[in-house]
N, C-alpha and C positions, 0 to 999 in steps of 0.2 A: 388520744384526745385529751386536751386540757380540762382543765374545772371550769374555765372561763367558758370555753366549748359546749361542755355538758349545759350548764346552766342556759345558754343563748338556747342550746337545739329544745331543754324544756320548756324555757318561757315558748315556745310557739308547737307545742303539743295541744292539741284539745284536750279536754276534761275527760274526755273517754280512753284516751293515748295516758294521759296520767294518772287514771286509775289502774289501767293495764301495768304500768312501768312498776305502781307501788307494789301492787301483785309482786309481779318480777322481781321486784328487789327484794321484799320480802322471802319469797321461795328462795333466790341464791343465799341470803342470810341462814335460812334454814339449813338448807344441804350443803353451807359449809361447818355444820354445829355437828360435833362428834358427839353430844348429848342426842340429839334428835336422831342421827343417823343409827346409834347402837339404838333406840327408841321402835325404828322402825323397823330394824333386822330383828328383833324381839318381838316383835309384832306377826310378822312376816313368817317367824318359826312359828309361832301360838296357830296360827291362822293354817299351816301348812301342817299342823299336827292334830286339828280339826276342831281348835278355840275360834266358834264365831259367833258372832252374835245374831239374835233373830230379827229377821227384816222390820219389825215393828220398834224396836229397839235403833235399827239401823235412820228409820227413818226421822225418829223422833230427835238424835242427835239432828239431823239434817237439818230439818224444821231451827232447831234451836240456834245451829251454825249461822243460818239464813236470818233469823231473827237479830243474830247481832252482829250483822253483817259480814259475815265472814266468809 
């Protein structure tokens, strides 16, 4: 698919189709980043060797993610 392509098929997305899409591009951005990737296999050990954190703590990130849209 062209650029020309891409562009046509977004302008006629809904605002809820191109929030989803930003999501999406952003996530393949992410997991094509060998900084994030080794990020999260180091994570993945920590968590798998019994580094976690306590639900109140968990949530409060959450809250904060949500606060700034994320």
């Amino acid at each position: 698919m062209s650029t020309a392509e891409l562009k046509e098929t977004a302008n006629r997305l809904s605002v809820e189709e191109r929030a989803w899409m930003r999501r999406y591009l952003a996530l393949l951005d992410r997991i094509s980043d060998p900084k994030f990737i080794a990020e999260i296999t180091q994570r993945n050990r920590a968590m798998a060797a019994g580094d976690i954190l306590p639900r109140d703590e968990v949530l409060a990130i959450h809250e904060k993610l949500i606060s700034e849209g994320r």
